[in-house]
Each structure stands twice: as structure tokens, then as C-alpha cells.
mmCIF file of the N, C-alpha and C atoms, coordinates in Angstrom:
data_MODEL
# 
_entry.id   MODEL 
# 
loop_
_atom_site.group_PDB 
_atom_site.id 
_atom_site.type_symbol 
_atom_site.label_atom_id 
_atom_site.label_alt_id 
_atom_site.label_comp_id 
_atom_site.label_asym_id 
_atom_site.label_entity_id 
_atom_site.label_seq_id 
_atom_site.pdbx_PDB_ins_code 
_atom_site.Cartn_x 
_atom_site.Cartn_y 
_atom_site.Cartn_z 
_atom_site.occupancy 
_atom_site.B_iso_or_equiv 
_atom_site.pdbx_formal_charge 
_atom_site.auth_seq_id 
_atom_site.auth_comp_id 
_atom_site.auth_asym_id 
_atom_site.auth_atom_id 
_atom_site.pdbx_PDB_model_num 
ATOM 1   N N  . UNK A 1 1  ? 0.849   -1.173  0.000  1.00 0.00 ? 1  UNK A N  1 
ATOM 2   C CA . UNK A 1 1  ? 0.000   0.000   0.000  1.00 0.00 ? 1  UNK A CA 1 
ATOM 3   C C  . UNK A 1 1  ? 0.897   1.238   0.000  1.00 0.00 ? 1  UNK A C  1 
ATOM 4   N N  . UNK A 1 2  ? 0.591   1.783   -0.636 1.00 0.00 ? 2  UNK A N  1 
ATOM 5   C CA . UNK A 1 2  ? 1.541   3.614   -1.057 1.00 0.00 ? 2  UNK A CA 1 
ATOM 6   C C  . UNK A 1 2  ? 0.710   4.374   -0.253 1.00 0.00 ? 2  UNK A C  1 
ATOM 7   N N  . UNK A 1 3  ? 1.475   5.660   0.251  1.00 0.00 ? 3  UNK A N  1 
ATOM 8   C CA . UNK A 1 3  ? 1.508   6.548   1.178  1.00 0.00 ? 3  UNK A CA 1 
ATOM 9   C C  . UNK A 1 3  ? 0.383   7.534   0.392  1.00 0.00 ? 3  UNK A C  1 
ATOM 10  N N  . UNK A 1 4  ? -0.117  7.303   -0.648 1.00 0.00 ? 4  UNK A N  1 
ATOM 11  C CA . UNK A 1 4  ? -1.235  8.267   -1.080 1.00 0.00 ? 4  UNK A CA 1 
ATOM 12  C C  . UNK A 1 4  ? -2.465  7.068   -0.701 1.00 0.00 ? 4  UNK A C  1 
ATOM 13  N N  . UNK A 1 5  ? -2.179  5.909   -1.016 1.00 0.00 ? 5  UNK A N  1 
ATOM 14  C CA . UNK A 1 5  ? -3.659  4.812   -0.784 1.00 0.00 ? 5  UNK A CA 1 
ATOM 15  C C  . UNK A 1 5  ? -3.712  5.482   0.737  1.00 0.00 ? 5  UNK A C  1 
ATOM 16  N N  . UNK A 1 6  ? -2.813  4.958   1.659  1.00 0.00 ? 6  UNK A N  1 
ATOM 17  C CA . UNK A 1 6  ? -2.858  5.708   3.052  1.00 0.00 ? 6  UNK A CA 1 
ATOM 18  C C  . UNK A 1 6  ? -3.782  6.828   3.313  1.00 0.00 ? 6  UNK A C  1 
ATOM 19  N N  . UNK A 1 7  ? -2.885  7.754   3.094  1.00 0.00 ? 7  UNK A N  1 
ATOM 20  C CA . UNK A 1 7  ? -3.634  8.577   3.361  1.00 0.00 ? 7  UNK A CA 1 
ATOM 21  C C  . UNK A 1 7  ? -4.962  9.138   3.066  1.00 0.00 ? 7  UNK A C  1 
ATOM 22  N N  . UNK A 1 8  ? -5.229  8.310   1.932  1.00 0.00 ? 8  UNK A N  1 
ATOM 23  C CA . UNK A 1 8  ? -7.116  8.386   1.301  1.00 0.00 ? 8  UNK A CA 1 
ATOM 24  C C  . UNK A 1 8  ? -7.424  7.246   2.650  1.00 0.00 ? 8  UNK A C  1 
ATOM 25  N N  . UNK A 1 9  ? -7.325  6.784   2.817  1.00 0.00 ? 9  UNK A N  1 
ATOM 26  C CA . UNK A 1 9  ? -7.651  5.254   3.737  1.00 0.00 ? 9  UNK A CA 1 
ATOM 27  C C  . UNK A 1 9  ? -7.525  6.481   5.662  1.00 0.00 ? 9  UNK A C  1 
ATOM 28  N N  . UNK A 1 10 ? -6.832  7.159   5.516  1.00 0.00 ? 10 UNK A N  1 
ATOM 29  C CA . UNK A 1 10 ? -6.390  7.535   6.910  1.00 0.00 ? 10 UNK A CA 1 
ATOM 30  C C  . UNK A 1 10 ? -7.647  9.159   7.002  1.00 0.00 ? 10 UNK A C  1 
ATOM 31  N N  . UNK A 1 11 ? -7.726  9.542   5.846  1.00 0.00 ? 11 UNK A N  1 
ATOM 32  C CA . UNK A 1 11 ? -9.035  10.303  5.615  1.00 0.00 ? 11 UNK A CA 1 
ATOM 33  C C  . UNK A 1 11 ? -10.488 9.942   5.646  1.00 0.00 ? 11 UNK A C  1 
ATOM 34  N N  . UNK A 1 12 ? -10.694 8.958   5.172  1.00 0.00 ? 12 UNK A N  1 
ATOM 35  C CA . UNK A 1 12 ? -11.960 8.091   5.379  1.00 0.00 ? 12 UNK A CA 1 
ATOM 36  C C  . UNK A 1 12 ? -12.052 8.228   6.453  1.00 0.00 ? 12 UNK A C  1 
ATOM 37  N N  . UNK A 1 13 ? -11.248 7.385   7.126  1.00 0.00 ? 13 UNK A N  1 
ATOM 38  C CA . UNK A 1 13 ? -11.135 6.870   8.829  1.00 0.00 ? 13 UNK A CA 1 
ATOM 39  C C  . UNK A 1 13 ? -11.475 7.997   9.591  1.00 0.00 ? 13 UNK A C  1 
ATOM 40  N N  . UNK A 1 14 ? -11.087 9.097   9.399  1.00 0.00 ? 14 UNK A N  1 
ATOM 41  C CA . UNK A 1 14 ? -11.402 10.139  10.182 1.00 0.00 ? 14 UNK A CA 1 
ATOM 42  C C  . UNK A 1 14 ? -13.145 10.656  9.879  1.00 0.00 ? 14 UNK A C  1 
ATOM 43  N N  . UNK A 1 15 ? -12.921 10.841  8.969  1.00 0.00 ? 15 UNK A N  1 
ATOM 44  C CA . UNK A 1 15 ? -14.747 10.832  8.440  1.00 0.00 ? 15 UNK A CA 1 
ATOM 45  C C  . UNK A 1 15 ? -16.074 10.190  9.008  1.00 0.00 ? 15 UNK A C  1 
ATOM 46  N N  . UNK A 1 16 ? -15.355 9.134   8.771  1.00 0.00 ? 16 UNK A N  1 
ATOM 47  C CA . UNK A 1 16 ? -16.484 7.852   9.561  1.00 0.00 ? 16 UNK A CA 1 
ATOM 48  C C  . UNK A 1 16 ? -16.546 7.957   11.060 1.00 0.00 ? 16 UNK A C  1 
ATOM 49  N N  . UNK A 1 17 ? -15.245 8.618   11.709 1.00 0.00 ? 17 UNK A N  1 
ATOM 50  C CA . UNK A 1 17 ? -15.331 8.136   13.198 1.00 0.00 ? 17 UNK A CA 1 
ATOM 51  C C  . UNK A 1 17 ? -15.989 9.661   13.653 1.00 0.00 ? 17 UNK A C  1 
ATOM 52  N N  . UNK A 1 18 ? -15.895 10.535  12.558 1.00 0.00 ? 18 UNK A N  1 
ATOM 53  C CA . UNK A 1 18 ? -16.423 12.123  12.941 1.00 0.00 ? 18 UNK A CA 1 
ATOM 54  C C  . UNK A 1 18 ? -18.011 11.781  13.310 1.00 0.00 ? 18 UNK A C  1 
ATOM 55  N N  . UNK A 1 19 ? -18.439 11.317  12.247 1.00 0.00 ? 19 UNK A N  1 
ATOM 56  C CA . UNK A 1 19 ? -19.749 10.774  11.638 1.00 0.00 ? 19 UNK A CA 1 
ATOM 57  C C  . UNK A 1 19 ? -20.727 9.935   12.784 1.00 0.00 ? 19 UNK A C  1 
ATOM 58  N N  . UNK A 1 20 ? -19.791 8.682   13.737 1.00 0.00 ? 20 UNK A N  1 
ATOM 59  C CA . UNK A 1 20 ? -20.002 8.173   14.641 1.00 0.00 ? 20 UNK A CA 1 
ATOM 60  C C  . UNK A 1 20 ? -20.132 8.858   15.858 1.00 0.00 ? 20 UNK A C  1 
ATOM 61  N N  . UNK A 1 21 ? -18.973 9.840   16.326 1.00 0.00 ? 21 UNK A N  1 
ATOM 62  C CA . UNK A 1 21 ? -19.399 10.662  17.197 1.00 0.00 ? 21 UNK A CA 1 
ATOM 63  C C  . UNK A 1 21 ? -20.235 11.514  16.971 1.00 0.00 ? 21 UNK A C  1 
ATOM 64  N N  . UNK A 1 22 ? -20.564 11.977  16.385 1.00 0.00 ? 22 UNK A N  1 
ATOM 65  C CA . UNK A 1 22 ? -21.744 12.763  15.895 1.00 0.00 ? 22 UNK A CA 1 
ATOM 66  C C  . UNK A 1 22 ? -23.096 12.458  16.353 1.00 0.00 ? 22 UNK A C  1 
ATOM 67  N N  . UNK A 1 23 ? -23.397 11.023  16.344 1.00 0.00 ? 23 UNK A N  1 
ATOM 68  C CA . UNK A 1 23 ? -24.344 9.875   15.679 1.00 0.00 ? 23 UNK A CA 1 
ATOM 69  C C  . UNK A 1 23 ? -24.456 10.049  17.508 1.00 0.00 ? 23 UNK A C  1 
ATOM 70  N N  . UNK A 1 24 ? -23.381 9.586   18.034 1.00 0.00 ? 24 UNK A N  1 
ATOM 71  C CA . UNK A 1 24 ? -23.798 9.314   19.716 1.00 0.00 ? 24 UNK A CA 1 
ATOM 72  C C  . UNK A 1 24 ? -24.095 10.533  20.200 1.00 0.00 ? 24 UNK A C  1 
ATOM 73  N N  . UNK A 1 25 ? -23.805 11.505  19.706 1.00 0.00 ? 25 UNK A N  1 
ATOM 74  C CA . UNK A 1 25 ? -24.524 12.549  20.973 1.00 0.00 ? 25 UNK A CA 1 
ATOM 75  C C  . UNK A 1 25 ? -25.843 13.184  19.957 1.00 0.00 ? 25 UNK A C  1 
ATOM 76  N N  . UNK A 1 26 ? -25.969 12.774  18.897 1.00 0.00 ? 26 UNK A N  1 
ATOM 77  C CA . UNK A 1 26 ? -27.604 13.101  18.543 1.00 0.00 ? 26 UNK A CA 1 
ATOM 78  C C  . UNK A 1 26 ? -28.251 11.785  18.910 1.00 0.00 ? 26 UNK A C  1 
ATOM 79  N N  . UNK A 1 27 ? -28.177 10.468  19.393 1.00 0.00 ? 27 UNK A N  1 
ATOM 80  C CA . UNK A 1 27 ? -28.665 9.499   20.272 1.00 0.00 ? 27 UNK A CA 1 
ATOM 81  C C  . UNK A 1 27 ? -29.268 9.707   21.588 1.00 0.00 ? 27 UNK A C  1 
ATOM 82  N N  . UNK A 1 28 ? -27.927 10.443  22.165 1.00 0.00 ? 28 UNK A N  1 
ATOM 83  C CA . UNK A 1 28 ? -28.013 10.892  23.371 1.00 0.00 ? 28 UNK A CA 1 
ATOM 84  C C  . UNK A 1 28 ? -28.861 12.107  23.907 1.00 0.00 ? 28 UNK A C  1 
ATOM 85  N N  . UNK A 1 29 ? -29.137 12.806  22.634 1.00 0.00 ? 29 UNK A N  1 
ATOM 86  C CA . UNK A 1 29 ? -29.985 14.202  22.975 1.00 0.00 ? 29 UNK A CA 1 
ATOM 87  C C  . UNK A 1 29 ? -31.581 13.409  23.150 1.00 0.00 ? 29 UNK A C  1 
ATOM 88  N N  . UNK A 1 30 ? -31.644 12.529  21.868 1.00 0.00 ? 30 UNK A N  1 
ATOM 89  C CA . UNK A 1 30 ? -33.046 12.179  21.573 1.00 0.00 ? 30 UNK A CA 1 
ATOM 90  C C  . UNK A 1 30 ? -33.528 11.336  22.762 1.00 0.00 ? 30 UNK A C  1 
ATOM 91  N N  . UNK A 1 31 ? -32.455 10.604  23.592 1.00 0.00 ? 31 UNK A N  1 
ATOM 92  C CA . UNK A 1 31 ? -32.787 9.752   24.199 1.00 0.00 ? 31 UNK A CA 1 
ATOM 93  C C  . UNK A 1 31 ? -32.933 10.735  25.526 1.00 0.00 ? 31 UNK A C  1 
ATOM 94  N N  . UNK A 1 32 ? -32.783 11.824  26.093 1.00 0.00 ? 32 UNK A N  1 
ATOM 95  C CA . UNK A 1 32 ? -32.955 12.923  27.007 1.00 0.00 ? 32 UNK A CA 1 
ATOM 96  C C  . UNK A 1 32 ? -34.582 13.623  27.269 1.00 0.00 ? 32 UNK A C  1 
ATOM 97  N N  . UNK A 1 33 ? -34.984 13.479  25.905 1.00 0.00 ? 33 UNK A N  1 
ATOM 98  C CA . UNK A 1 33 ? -36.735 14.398  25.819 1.00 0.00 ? 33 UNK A CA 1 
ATOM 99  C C  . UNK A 1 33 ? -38.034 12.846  25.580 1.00 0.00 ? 33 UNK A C  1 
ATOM 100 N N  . UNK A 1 34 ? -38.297 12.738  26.478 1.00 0.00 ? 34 UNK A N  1 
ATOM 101 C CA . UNK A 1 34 ? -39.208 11.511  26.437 1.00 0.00 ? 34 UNK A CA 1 
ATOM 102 C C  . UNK A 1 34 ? -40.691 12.341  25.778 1.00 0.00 ? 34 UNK A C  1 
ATOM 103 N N  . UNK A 1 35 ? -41.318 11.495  25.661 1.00 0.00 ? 35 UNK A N  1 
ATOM 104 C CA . UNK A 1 35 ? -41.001 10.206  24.525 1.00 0.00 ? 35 UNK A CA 1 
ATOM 105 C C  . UNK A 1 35 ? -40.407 10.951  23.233 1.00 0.00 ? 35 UNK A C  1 
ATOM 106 N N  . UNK A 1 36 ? -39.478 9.723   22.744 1.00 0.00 ? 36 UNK A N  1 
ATOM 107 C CA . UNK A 1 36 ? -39.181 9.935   21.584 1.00 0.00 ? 36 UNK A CA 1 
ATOM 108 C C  . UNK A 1 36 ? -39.606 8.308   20.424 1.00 0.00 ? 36 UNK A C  1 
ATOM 109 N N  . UNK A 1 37 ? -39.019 9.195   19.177 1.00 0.00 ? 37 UNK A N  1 
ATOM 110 C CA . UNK A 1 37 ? -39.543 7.875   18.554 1.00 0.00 ? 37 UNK A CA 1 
ATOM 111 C C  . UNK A 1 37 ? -38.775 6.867   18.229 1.00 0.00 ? 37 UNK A C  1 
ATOM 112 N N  . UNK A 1 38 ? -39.392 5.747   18.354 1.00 0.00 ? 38 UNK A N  1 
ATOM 113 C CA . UNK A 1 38 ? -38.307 4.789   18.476 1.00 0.00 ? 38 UNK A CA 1 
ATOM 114 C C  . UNK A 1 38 ? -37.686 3.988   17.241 1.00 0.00 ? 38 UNK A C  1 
ATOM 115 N N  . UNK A 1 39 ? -38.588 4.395   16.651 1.00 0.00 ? 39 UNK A N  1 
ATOM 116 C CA . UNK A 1 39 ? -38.316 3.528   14.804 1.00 0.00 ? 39 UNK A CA 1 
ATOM 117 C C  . UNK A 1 39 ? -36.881 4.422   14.365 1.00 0.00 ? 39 UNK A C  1 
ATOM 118 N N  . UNK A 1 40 ? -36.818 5.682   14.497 1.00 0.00 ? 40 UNK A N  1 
ATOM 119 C CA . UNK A 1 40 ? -35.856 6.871   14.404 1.00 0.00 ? 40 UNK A CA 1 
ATOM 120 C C  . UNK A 1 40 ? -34.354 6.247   15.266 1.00 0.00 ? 40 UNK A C  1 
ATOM 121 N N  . UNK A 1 41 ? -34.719 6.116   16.413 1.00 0.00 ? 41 UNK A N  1 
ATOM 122 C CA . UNK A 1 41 ? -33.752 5.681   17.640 1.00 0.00 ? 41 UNK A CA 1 
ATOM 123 C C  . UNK A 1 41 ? -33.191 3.991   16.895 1.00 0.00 ? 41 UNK A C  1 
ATOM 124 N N  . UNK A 1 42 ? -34.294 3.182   16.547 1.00 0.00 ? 42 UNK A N  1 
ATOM 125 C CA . UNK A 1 42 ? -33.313 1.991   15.622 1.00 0.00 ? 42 UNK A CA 1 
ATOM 126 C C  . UNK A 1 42 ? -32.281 2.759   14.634 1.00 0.00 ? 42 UNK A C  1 
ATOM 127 N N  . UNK A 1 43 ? -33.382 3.392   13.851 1.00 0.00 ? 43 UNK A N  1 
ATOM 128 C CA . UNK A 1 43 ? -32.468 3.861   12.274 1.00 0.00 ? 43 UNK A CA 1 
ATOM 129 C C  . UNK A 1 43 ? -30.678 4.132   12.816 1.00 0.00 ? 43 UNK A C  1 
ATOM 130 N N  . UNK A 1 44 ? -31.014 5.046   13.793 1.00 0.00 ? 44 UNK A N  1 
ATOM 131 C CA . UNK A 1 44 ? -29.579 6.021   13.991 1.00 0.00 ? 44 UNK A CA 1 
ATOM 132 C C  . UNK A 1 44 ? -28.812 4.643   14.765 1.00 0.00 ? 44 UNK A C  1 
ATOM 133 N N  . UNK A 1 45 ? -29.553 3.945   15.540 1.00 0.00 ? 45 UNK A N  1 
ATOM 134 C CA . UNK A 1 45 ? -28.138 3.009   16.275 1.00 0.00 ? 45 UNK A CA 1 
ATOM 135 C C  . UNK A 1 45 ? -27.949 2.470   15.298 1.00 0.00 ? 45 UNK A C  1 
ATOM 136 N N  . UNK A 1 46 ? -28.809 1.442   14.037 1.00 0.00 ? 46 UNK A N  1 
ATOM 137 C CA . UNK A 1 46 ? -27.914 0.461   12.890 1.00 0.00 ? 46 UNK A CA 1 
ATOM 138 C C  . UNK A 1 46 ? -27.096 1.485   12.378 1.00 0.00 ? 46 UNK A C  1 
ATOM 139 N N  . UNK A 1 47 ? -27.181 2.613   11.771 1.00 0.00 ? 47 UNK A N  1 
ATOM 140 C CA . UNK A 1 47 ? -26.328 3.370   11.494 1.00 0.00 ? 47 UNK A CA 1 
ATOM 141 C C  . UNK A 1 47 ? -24.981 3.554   11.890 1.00 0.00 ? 47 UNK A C  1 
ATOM 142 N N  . UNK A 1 48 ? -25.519 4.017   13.103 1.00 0.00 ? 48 UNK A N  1 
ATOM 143 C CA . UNK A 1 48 ? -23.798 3.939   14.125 1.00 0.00 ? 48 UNK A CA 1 
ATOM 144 C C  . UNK A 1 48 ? -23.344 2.840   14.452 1.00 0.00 ? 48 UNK A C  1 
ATOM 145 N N  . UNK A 1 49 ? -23.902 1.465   14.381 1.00 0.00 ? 49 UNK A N  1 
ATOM 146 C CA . UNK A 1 49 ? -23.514 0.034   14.404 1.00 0.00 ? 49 UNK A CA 1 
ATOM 147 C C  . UNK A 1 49 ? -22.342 -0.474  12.887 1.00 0.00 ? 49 UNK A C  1 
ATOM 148 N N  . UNK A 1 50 ? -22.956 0.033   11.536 1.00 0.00 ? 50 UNK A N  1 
ATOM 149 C CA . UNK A 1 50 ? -22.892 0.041   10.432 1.00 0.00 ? 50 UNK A CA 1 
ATOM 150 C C  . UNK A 1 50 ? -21.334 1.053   9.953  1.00 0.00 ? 50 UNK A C  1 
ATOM 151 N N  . UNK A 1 51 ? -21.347 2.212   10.779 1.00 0.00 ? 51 UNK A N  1 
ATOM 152 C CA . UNK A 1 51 ? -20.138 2.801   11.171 1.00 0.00 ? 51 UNK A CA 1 
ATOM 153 C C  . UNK A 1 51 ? -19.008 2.282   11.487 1.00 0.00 ? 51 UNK A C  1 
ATOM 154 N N  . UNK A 1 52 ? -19.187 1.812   12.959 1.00 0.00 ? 52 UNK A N  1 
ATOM 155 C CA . UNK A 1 52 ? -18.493 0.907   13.781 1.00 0.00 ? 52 UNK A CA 1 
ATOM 156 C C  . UNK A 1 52 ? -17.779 -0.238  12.907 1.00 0.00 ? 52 UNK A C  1 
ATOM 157 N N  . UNK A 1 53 ? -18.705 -0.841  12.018 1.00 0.00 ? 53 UNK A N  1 
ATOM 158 C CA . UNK A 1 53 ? -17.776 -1.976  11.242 1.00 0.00 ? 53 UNK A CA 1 
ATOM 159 C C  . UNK A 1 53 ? -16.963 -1.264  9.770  1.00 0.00 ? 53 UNK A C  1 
ATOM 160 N N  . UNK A 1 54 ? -17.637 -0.418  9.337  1.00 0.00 ? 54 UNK A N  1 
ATOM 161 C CA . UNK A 1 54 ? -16.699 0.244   8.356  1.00 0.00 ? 54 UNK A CA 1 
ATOM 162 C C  . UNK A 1 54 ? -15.115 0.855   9.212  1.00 0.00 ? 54 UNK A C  1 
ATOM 163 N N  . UNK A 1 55 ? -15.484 1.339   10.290 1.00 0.00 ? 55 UNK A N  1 
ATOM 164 C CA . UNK A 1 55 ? -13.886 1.683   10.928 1.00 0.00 ? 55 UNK A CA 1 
ATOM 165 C C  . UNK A 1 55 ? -13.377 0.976   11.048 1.00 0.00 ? 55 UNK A C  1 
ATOM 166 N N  . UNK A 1 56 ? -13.387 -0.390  11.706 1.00 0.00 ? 56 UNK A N  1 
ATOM 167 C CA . UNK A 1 56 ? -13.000 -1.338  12.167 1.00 0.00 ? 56 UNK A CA 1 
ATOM 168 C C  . UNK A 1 56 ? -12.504 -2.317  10.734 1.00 0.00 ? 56 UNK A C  1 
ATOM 169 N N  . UNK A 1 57 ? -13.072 -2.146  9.444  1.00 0.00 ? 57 UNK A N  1 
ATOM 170 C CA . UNK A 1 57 ? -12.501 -2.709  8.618  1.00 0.00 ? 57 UNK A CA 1 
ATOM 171 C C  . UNK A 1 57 ? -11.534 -1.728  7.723  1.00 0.00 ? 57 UNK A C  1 
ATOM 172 N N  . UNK A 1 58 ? -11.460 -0.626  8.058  1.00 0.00 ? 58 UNK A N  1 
ATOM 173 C CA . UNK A 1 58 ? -10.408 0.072   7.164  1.00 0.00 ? 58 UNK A CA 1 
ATOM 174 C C  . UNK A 1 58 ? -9.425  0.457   8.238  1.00 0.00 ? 58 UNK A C  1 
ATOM 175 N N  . UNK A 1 59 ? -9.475  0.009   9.602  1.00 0.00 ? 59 UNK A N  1 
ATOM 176 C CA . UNK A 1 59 ? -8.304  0.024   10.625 1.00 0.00 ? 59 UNK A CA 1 
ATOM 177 C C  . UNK A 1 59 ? -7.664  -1.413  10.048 1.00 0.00 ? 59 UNK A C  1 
ATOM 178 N N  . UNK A 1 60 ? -8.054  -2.427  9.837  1.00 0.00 ? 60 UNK A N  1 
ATOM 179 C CA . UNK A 1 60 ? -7.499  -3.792  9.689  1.00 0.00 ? 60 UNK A CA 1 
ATOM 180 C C  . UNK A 1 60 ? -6.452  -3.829  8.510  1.00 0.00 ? 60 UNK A C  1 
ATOM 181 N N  . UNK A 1 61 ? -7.387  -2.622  7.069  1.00 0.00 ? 61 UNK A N  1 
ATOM 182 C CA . UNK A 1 61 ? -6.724  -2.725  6.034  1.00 0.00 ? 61 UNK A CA 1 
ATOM 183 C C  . UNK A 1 61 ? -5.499  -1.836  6.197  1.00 0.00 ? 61 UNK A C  1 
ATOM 184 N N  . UNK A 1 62 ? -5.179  -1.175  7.555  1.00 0.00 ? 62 UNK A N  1 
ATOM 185 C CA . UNK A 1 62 ? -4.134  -0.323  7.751  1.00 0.00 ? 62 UNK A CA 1 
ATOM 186 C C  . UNK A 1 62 ? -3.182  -0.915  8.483  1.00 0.00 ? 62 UNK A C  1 
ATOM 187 N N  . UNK A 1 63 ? -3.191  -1.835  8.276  1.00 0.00 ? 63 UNK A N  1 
ATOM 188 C CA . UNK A 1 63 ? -2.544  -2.465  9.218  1.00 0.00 ? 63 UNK A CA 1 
ATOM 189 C C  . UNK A 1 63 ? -1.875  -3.959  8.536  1.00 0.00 ? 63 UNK A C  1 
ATOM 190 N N  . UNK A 1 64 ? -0.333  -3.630  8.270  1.00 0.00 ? 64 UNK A N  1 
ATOM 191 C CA . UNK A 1 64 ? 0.121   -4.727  7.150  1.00 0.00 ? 64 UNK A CA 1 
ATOM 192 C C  . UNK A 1 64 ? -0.032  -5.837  7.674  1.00 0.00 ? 64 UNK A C  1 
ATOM 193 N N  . UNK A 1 65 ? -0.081  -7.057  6.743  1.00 0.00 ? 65 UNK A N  1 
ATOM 194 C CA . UNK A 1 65 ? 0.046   -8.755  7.020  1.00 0.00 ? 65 UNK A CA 1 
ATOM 195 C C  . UNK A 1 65 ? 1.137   -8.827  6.927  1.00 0.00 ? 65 UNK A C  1 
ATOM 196 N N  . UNK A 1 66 ? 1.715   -9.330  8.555  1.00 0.00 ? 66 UNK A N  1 
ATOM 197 C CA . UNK A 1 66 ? 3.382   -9.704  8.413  1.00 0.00 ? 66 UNK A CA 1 
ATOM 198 C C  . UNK A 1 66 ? 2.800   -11.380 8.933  1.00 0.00 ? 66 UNK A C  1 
ATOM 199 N N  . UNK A 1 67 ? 3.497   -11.964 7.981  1.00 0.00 ? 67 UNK A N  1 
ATOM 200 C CA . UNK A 1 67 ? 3.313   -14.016 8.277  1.00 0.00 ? 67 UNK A CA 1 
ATOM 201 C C  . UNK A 1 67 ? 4.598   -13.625 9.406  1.00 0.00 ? 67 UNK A C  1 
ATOM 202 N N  . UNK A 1 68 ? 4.151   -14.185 10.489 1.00 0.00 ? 68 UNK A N  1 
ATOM 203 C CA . UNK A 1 68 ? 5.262   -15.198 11.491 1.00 0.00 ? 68 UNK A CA 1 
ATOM 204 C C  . UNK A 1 68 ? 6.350   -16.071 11.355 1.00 0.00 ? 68 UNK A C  1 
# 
């Protein structure tokens, strides 16, 4: 991987995890003013669930395969 794939890969990463924090404190507001709605409250957690594995798979791809 070249230092420009990187850094497109190290830009994403930041994006997505902006995106996620974001995601938890508009969770956290909605979940503050009762009642709220809850079909809304799924949408945004698969979302931020859906997040969570996109980071977690472009942390892996940053991360070289050295064999043992």
C-alpha cells in the first residue's frame, strides 16, 4: 500500500469516526426528551452500528500482514 492509498484510507477513517461521534450525541440528545420515537432511535443506532464496522474494517486494512 503507497503513502497516497494511506492517506485516502487515513481520511476516510477520520470521516467515519467524525460521523459516529456525531451519531452518539444526537442518540443521546433524543434519548434525554421523552417520549421519543423509536423507529428513528433503531435507524440512527444500525447506522452507528454500520459505522463501527466500516472503521474497524479500514483500521485492519491499515494495518500490514506480516506471516510469522
Amino acid at each position: 500500500m503507497d503513502d497516497h492509498e494511506l492517506d485516502g484510507l487515513r481520511a476516510k477513517l477520520e470521516e467515519l469516526r467524525t460521523e459516529h461521534r456525531d451519531l452518539d450525541a444526537v442518540i443521546a440528545r433524543i434519548t434525554e426528551n421523552m417520549p421519543f420515537d423509536m423507529i428513528q432511535m433503531q435507524r440512527l443506532k444500525k447506522r452507528k452500528l454500520a459505522l463501527k464496522d466500516q472503521i474497524s474494517r479500514l483500521e485492519n486494512r491499515m494495518i500490514p500482514d506480516i506471516i510469522a
